[in-house]
N, C-alpha and C positions, 0 to 999 in steps of 0.2 A: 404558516410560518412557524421556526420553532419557538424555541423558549427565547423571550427578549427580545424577538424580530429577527432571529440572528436565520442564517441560510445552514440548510444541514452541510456545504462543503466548506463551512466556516471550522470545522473539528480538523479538517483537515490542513487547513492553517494554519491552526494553532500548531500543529505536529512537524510542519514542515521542519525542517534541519534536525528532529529524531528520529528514532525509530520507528518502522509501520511493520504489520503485517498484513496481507492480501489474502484473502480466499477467493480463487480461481475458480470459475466452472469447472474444468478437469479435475477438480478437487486436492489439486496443490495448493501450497502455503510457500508466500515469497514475503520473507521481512527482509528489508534494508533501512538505511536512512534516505528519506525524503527528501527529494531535493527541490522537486517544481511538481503541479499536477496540474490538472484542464480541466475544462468543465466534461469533458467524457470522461472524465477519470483515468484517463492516461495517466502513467504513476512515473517520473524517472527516480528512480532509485539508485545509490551509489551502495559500495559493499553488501552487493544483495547473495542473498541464501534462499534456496531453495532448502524447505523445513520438512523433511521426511517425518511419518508417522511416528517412529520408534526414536525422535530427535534427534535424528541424524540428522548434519547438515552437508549441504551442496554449493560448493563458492559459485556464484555468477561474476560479481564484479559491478558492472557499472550497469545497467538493464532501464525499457521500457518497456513497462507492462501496458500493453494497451486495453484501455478500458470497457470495451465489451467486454474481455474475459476475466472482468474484477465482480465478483457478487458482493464482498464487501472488503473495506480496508479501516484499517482502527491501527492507534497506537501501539505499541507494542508494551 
């Protein structure tokens, strides 16, 4: 367990209704705000961007990232 007893999808909790960003297997970067997620790490994020290398960004809108192709997600 981690620190406290607490579950590691407890970070993600905490972040819910901020901002995240995702690192993708395809090696893309999706930050939005966090709206709900699952225990697969299925991500529904609202006002999501797709984060090009050079910080460009890409509007999506409203997105689920399903979570096989999440390697990690953290606050933003």
């Amino acid at each position: 367990m981690g620190e406290n007893g607490k579950r590691p999808l407890d970070a993600l909790e905490k972040a819910r209704g901020n901002r995240v960003i995702a690192n993708l297997k395809n090696g893309e970067k999706i930050a939005g705000k966090l709206v709900a997620f699952d225990l697969h790490l299925n991500l529904w994020l609202e006002n999501a961007e797709k984060v090009g290398e050079e910080g460009n960004k890409t509007r999506l809108g409203t997105i689920v990232v399903r979570g096989d192709n999440v390697i990690f997600a953290s606050p933003e």
